[in-house]
KOLZA-255321 format. One record per residue (C-alpha): residue number from 1; residue in three letters; x, z, y. Coordinates in steps of 0.25 Angstrom, whole numbers, padded with zeros to 4 digits. Each point is the difference from the previous one (the first is absolute). Layout:
loza: NUM | dodren: Ala | x: X | z: Z | y: Y
...
***
This chain:
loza: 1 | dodren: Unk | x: 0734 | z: 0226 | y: 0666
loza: 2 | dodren: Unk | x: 0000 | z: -0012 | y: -0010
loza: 3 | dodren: Unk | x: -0008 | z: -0013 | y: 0005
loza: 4 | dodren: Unk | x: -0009 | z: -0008 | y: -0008
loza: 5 | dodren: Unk | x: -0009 | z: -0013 | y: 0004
loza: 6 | dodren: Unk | x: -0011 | z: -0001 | y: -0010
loza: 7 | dodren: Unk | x: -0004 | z: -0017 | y: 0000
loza: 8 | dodren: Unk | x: -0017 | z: 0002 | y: -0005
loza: 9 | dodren: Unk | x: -0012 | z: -0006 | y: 0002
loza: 10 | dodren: Unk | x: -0010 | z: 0013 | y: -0003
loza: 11 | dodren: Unk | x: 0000 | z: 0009 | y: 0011
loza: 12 | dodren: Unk | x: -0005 | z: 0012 | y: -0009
loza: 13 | dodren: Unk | x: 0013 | z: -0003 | y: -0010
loza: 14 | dodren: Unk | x: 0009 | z: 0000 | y: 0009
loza: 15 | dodren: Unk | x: -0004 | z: 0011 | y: 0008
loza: 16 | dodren: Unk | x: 0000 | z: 0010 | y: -0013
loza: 17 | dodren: Unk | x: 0016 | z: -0007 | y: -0002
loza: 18 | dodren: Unk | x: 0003 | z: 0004 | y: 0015
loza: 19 | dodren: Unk | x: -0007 | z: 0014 | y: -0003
loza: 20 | dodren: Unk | x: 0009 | z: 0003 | y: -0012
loza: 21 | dodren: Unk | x: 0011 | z: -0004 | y: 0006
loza: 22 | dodren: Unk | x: 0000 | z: 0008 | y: 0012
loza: 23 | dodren: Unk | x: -0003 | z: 0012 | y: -0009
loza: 24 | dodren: Unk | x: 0013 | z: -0001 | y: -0006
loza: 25 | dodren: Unk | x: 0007 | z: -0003 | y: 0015
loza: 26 | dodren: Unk | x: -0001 | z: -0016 | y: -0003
loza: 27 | dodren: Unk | x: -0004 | z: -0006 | y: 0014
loza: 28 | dodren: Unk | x: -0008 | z: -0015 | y: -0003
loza: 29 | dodren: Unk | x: -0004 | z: -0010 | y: 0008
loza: 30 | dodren: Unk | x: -0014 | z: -0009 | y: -0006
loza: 31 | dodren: Unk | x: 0002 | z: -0015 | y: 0003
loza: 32 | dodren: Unk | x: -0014 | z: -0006 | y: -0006
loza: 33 | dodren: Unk | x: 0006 | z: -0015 | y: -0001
loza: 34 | dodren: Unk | x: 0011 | z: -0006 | y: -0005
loza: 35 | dodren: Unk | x: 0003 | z: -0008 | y: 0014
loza: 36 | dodren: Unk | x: -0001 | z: 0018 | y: 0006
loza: 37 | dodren: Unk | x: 0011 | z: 0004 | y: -0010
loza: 38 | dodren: Unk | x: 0010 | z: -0011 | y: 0002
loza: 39 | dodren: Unk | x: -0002 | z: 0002 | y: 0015
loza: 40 | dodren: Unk | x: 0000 | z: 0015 | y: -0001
loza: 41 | dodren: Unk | x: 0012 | z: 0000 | y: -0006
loza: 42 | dodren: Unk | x: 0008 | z: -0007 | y: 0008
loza: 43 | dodren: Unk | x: -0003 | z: 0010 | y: 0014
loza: 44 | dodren: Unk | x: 0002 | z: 0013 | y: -0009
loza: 45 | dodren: Unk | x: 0010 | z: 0006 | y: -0011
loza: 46 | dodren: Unk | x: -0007 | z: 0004 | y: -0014
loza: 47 | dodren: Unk | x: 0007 | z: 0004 | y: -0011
loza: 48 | dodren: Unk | x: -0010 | z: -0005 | y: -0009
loza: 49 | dodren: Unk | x: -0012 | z: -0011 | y: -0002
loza: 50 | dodren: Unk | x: -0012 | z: 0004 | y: -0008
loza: 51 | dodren: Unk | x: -0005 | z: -0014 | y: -0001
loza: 52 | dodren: Unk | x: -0013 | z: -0002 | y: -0006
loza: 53 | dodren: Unk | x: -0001 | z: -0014 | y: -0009
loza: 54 | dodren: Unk | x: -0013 | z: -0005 | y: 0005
loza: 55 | dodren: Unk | x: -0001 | z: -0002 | y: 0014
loza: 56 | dodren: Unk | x: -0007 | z: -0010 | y: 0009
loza: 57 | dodren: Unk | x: 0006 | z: -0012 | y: 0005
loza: 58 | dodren: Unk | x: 0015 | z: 0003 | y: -0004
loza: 59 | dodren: Unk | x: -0001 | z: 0006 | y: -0014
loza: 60 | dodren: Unk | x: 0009 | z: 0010 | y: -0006
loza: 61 | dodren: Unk | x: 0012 | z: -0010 | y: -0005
loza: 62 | dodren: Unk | x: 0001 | z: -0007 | y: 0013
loza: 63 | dodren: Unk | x: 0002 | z: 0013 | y: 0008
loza: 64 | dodren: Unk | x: 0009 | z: 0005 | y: -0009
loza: 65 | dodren: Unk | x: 0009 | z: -0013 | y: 0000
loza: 66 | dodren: Unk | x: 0000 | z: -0001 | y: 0015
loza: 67 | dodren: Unk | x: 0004 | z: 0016 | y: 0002
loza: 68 | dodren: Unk | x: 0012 | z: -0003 | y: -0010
loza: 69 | dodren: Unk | x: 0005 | z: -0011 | y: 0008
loza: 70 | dodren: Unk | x: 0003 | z: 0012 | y: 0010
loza: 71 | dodren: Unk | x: -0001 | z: 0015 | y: -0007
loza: 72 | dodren: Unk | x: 0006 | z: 0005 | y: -0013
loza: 73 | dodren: Unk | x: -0008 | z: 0012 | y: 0002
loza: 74 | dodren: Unk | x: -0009 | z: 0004 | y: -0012
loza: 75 | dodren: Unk | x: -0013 | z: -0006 | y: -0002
loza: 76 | dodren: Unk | x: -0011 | z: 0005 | y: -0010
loza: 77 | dodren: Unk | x: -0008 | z: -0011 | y: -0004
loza: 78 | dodren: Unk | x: -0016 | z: 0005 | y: -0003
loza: 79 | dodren: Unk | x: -0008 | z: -0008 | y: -0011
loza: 80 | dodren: Unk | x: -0011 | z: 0001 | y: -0007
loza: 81 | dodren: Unk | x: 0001 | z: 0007 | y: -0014
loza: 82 | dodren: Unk | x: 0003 | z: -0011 | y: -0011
loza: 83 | dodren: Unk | x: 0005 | z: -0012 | y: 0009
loza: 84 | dodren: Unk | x: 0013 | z: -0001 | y: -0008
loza: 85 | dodren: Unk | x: 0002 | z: -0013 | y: 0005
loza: 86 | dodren: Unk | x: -0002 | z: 0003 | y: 0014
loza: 87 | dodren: Unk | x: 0009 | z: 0013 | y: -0001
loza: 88 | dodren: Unk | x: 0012 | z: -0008 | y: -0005
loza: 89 | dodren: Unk | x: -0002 | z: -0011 | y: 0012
loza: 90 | dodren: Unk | x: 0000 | z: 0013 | y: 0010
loza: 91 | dodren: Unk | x: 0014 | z: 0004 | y: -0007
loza: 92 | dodren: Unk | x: 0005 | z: -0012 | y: 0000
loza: 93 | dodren: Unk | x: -0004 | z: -0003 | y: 0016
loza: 94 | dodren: Unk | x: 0010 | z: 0012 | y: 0003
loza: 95 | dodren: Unk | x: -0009 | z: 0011 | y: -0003
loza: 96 | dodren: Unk | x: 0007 | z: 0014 | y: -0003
loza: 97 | dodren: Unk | x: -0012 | z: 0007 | y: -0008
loza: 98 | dodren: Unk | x: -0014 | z: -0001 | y: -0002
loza: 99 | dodren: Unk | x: -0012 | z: 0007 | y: -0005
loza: 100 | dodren: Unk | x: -0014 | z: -0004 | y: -0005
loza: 101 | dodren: Unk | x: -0013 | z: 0004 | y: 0007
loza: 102 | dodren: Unk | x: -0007 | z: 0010 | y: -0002
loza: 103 | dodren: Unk | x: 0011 | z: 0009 | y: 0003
loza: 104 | dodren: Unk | x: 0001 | z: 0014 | y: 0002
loza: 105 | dodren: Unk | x: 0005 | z: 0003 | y: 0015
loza: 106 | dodren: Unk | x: 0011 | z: 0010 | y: -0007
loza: 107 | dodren: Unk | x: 0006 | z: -0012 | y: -0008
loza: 108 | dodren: Unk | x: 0001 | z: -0007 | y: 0013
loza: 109 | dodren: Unk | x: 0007 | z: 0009 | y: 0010
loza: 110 | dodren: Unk | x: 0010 | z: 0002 | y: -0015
loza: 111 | dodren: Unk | x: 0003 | z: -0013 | y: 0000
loza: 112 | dodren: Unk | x: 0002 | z: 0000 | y: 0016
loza: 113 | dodren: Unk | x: 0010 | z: 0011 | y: -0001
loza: 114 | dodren: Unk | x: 0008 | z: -0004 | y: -0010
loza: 115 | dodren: Unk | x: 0002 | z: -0015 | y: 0004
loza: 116 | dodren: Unk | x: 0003 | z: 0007 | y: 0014
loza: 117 | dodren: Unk | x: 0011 | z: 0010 | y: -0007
loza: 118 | dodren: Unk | x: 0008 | z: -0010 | y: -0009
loza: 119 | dodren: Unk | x: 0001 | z: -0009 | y: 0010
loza: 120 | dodren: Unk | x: 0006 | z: 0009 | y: 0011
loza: 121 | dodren: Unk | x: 0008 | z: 0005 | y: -0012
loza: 122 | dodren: Unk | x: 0005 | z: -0014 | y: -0003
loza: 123 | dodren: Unk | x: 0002 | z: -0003 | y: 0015
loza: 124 | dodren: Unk | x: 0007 | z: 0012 | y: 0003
loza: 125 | dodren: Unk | x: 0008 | z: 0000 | y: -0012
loza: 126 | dodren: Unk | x: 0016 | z: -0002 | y: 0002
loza: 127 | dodren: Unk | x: 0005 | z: -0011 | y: -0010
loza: 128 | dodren: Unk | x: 0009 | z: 0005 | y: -0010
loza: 129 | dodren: Unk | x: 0008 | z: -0013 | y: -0003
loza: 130 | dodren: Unk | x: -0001 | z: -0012 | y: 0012
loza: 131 | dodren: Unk | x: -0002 | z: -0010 | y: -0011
loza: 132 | dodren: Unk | x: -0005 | z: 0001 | y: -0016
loza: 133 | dodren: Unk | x: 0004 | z: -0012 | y: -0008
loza: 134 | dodren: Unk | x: -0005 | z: -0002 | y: -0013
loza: 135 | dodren: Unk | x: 0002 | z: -0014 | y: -0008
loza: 136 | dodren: Unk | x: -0004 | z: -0011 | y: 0009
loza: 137 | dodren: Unk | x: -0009 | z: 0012 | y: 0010
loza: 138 | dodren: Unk | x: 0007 | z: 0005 | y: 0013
loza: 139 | dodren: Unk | x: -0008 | z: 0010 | y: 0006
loza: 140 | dodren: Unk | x: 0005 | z: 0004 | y: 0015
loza: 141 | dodren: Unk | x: -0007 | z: 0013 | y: 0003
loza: 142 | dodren: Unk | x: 0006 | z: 0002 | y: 0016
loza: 143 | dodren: Unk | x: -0010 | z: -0013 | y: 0002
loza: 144 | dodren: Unk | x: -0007 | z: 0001 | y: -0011
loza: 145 | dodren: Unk | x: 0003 | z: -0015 | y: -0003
loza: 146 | dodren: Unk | x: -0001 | z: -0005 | y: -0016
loza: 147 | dodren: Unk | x: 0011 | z: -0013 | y: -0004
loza: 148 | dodren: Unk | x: -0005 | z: -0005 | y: -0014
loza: 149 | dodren: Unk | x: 0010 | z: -0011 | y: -0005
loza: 150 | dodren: Unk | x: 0004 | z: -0002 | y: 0015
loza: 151 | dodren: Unk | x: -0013 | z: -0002 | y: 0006
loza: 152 | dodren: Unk | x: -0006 | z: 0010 | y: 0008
loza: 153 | dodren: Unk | x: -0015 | z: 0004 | y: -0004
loza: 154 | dodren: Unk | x: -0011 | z: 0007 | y: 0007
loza: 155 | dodren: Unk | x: -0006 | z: 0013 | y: -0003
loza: 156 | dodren: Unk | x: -0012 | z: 0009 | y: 0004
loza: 157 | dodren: Unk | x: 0005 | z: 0014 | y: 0001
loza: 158 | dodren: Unk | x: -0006 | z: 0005 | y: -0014
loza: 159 | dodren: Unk | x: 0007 | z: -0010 | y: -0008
loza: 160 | dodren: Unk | x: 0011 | z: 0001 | y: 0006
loza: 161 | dodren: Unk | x: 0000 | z: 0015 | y: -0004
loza: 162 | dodren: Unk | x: -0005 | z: -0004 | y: -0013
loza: 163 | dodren: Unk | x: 0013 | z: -0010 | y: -0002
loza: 164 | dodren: Unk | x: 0009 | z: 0012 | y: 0005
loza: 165 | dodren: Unk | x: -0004 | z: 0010 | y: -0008
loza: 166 | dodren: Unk | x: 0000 | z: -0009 | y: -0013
loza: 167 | dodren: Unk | x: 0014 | z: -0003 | y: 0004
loza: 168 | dodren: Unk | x: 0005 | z: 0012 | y: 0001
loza: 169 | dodren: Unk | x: -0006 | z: 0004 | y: -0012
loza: 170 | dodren: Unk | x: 0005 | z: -0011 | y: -0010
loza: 171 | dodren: Unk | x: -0003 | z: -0001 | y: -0014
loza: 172 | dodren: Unk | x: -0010 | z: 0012 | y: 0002
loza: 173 | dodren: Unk | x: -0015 | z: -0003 | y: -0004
loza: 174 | dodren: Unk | x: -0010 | z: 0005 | y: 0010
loza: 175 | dodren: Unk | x: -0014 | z: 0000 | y: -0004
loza: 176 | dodren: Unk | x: -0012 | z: -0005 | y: 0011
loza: 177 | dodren: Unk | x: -0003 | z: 0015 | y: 0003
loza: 178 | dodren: Unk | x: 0014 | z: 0003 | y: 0001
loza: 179 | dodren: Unk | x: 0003 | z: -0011 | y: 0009
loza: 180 | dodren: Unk | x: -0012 | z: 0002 | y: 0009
loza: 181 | dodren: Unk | x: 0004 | z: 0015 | y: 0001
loza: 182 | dodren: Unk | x: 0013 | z: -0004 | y: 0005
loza: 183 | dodren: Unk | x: -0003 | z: -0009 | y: 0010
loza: 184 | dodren: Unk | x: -0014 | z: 0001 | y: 0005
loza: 185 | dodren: Unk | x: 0003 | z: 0015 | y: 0000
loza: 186 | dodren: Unk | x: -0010 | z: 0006 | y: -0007
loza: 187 | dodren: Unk | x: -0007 | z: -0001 | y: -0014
loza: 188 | dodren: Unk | x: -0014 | z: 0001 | y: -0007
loza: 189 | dodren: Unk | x: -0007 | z: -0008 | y: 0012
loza: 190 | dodren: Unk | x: 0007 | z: -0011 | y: -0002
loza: 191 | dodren: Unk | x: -0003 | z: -0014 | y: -0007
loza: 192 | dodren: Unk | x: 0010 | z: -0008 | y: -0012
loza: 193 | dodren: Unk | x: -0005 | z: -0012 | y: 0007
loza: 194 | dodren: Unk | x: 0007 | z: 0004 | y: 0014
loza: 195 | dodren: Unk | x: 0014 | z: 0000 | y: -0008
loza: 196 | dodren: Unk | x: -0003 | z: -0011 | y: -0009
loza: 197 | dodren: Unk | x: -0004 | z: -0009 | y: 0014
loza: 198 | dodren: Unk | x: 0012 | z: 0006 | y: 0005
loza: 199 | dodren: Unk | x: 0010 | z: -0005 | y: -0012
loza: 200 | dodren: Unk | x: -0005 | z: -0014 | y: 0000
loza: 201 | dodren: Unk | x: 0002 | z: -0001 | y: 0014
loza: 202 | dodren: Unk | x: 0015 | z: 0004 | y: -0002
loza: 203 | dodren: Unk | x: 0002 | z: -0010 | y: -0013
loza: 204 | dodren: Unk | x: -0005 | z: -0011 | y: 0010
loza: 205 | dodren: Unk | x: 0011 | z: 0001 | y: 0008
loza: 206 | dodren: Unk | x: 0013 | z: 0005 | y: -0010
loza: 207 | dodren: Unk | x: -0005 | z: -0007 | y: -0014
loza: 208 | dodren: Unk | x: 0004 | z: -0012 | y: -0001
loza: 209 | dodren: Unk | x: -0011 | z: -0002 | y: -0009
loza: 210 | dodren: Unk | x: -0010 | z: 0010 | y: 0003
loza: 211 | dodren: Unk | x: -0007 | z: -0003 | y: -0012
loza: 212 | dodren: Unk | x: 0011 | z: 0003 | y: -0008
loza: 213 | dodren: Unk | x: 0005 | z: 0013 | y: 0006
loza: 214 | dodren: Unk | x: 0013 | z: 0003 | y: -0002
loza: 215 | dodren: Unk | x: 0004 | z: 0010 | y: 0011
loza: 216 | dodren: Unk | x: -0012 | z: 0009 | y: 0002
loza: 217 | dodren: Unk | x: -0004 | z: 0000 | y: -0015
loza: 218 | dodren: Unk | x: -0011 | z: 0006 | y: -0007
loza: 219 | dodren: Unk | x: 0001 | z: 0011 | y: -0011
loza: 220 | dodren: Unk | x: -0013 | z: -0004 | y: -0006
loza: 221 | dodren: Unk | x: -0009 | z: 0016 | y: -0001
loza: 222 | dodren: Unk | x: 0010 | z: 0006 | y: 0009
loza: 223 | dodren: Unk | x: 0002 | z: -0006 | y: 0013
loza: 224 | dodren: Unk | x: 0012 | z: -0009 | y: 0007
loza: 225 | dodren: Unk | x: 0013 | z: 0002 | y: 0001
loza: 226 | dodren: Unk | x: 0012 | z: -0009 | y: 0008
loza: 227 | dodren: Unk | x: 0011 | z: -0008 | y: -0007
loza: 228 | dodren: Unk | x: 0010 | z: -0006 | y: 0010
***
């Protein structure tokens, strides 16, 4: 049985998440603060943080920088409907996922599963080539380690799938759905921001002008595509 902490404030919230879960043979765990789910995690093994954005004391985006400094499970960040702005800081703070309040509790135990399966897939899965070079980008898939113009750079786990798959797939324009398909693992819940967030990111550390894109291009109407 798969293990989840959910990280929220609201008792009745996070008892329906906990309910649903163990419906579909999820166990959770409830940390009501932010200070109980960096503790909790470091006494237990979770395979994935539900991690609610407004929390006393420690808000959302600290908990979730300090559990990055140690996991590279996936966490789903919940905000409120419409906070753009905050849903693109969570992404940026190492967040896998997220969605926006009021939820239906099917959406969530969704999104729980699939983060769960296409990461096991992507841990478990045997490399087919030890290193992928493509232009000035090494990619070392026994360490997972990516070399751009000789200088190594650090990841979070879904860009670093997101830059694989682009890679191996060159010259080929993937759209936001496609691409969210691909690599979050399932589609029609997702959001075009979670891949947009996701592609910026990964200009920030290859582009050597990130505002001019040169690698990770966009096909204006249809979607990105890599150009070593």
């Amino acid at each position: 049985m798969k293990k989840v902490l959910i990280i929220e404030d609201d008792p009745q919230i996070a008892k329906i998440q906990r309910d649903y879960l163990a419906i579909n043979n999820i166990e959770a765990d409830i940390a009501p603060t932010g200070e109980d789910g960096i503790r909790m995690t470091l006494s237990a093994h979770y395979d994935l943080i539900i991690l609610d954005l407004m929390l006393p004391k420690i808000d959302g985006f600290g908990v979730c920088a300090k559990l990055r400094e140690t996991l590279d499970i996936p966490i789903i960040m919940v905000t409120a409907k419409g906070e753009d702005i905050d849903t693109i800081k969570g992404l940026n703070m190492g967040a896998d996922d997220y969605i926006t309040k009021p939820f239906s509790p099917n959406v969530l135990v969704a999104h729980v599963k699939a983060n769960i399966a296409q990461y096991e897939r992507l841990k478990q899965e045997a490399p087919q080539t030890a290193e992928i070079v493509a232009g000035d980008i090494r990619i070392q898939q026994d360490s997972r380690r990516i070399v751009v113009r000789g200088v190594e750079i650090e990841v979070k786990n879904k860009e670093y799938e997101l830059l694989l798959f682009l890679v191996q797939n060159k010259n080929i324009i993937f759209s936001k759905d496609t691409l969210y398909e691909r690599i979050w693992g399932y589609d029609a819940l997702g959001d075009n921001a979670t891949v947009a967030v996701h592609i910026n990111r990964l200009r920030e550390k290859i582009e050597v002008e990130p505002s001019s894109p040169k690698i990770i291009q966009t096909v204006r109407g249809a979607g990105y595509k890599f150009m070593p």
